[in-house]
C-alpha positions in Angstrom: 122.5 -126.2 -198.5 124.9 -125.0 -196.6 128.5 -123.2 -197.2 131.6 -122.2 -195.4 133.2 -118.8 -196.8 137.1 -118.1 -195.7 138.6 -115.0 -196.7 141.8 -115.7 -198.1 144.6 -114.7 -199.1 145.4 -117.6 -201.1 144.2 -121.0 -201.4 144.7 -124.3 -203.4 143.4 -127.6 -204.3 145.7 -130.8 -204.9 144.9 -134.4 -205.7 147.2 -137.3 -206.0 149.8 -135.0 -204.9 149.2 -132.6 -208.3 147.8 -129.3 -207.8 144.7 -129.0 -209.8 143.1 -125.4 -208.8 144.8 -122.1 -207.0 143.4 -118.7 -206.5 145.2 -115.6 -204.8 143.3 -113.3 -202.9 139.8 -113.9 -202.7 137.0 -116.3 -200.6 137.1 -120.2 -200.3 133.5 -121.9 -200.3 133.2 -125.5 -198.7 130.0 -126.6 -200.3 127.7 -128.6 -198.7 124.7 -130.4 -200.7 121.7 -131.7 -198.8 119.1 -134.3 -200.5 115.9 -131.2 -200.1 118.1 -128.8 -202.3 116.6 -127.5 -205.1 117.3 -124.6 -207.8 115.8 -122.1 -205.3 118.5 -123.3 -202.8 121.0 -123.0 -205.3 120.0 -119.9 -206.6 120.2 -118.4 -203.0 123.5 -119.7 -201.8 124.8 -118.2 -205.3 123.7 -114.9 -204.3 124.5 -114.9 -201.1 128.4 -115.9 -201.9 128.8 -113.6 -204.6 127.2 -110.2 -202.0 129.0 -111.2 -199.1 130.8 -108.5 -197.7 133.7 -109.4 -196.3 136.6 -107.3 -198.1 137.0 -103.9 -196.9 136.7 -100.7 -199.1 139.3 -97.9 -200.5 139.4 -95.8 -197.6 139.5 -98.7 -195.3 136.5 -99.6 -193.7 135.9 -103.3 -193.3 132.9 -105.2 -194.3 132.4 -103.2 -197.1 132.9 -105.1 -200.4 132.2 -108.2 -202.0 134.5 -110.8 -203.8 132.3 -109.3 -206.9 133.1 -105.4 -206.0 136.7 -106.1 -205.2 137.0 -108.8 -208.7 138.8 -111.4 -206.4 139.2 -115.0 -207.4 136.6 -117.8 -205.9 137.6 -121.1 -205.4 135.0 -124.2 -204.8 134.9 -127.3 -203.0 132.5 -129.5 -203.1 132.4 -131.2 -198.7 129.4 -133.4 -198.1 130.7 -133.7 -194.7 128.9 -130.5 -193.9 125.6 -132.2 -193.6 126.9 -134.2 -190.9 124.9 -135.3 -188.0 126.4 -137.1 -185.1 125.2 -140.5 -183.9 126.9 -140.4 -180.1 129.8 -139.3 -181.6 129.7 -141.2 -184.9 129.3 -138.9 -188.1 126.1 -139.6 -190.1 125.4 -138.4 -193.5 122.4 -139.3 -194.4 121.3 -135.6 -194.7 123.6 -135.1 -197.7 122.4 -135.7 -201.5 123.5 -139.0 -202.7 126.8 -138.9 -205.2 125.3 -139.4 -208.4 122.6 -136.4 -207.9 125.0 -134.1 -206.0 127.5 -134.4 -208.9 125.6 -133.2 -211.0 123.6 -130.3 -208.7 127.3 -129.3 -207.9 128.0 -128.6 -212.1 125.0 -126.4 -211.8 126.3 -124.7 -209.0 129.7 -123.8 -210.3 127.7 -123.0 -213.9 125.4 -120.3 -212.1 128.1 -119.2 -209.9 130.2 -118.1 -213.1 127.3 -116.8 -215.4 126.4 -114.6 -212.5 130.0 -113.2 -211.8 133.4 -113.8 -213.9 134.0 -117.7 -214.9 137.7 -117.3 -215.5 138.0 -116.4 -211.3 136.2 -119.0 -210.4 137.8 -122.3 -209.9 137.0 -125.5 -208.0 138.4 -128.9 -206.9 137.3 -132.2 -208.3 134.3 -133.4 -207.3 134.5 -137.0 -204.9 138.5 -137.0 -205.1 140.4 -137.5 -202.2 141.5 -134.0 -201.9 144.0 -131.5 -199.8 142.8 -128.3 -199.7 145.4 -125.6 -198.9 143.7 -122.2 -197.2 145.6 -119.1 -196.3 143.0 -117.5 -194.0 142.8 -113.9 -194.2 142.1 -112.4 -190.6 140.8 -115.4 -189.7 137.3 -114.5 -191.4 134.9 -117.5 -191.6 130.9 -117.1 -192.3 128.9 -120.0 -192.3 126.2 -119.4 -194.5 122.6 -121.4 -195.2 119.8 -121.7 -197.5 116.5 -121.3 -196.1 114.6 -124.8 -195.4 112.8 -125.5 -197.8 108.7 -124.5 -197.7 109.6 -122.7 -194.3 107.0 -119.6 -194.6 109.5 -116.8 -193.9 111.8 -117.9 -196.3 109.0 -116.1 -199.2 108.5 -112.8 -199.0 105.4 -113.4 -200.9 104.3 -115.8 -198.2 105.6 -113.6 -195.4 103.4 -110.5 -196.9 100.4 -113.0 -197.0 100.4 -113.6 -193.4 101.0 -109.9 -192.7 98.0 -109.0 -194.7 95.8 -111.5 -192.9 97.1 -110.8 -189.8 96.4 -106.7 -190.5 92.7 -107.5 -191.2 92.3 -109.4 -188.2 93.3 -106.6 -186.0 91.1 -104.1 -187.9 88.5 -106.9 -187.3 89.0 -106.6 -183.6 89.4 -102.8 -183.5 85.4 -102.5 -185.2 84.4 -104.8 -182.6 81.8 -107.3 -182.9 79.8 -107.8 -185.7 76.2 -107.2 -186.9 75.2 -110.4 -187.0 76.6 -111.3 -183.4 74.8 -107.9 -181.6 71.9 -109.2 -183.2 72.6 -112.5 -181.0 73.4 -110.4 -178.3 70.6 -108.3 -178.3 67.4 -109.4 -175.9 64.3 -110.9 -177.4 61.4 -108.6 -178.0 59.5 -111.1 -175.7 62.2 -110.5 -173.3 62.2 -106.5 -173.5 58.2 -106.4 -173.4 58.1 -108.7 -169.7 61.0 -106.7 -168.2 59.5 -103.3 -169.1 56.4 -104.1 -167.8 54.5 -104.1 -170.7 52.5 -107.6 -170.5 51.9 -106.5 -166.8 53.8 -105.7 -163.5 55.3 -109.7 -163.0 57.1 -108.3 -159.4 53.4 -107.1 -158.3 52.3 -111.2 -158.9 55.1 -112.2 -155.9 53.5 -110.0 -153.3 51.4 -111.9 -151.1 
């Protein structure tokens, strides 16, 4: 999944010439939906949106404050052009979840996104309308923002601390050096040690003429 946040001082959404949606100060999110996204994409991007800090505090200091910290609006639009690929210099799409799945992944988007901050600031656009979007930029600030590839390792702590664990016990391994069962390969035969210390008789004696 991947998103594009604006700061913004305003922004607005019309179709058909009509405007549908408007927020005033706040962030924009260009939404885009791949076919791997799941809810732990979803999930993610949600949090990741709502914590951004791009808003600065009381006394000034930028990149302090979130849309939630500040209680700014948040308006959505849903642009499957975002998992564009280029074929020479052709767009491709075939990255981006098909319409009748991404409709309704989008819904569930826009439903977590308002459980988990304010629903009456968030708006959006209307989903596979030809649509104008209107953005005031504020700055300019733009983040691009993506979710984790799906089953990559690091994106699991759990996993990540797996792999840290077995890596720990490998160097401890090392650090003990070898093992008792490899010395005891190591170690000369009792055969061996009795004909080099002499014991079955002096063999160097036997090569003098």
């Amino acid at each position: 999944m991947k998103a594009v946040v604006q700061r913004v001082t305003r922004a607005s959404v019309t179709v058909g010439g009509e405007q549908i949606s408007a927020i005033g100060r706040g962030i924009c999110v260009l939404l885009g939906i791949s076919v791997e996204d799941s809810q732990k994409e979803l999930e993610h991007m949600v949090r990741k949106i709502l914590n951004l800090r791009v808003f600065e505090d009381e006394s000034g200091k930028h990149w302090s404050k979130s849309v939630m910290d500040k209680e700014y609006e948040v308006l959505c639009v849903s642009q499957f052009t975002l998992q564009c690929v280029l074929k020479g210099n052709k767009p491709d799409f075939h990255l981006a979840m098909p319409t009748e799945q991404a409709e309704s992944f989008y819904n569930s988007f826009l439903e977590q996104l308002r459980k988990s901050y304010r629903p009456e600031l968030v708006r959006d656009g209307k989903f596979g309308a030809y649509m104008q979007v209107h953005i005031q930029n504020d700055g300019p600030v733009t983040i691009e923002l993506e979710s984790p590839a799906p089953g990559a390792a690091n994106s699991d702590p759990k996993q990540l601390s797996k792999l840290e664990k077995q890596q720990q016990r490998k160097e401890k391994t090392r650090a003990k050096g070898p093992s008792e069962s490899s010395k005891e390969r190591n170690a000369p035969r009792k055969e061996d040690r009795s004909a080099s210390s002499g014991a079955e008789g002096d063999v160097s004696s036997e090569r003098e003429p």
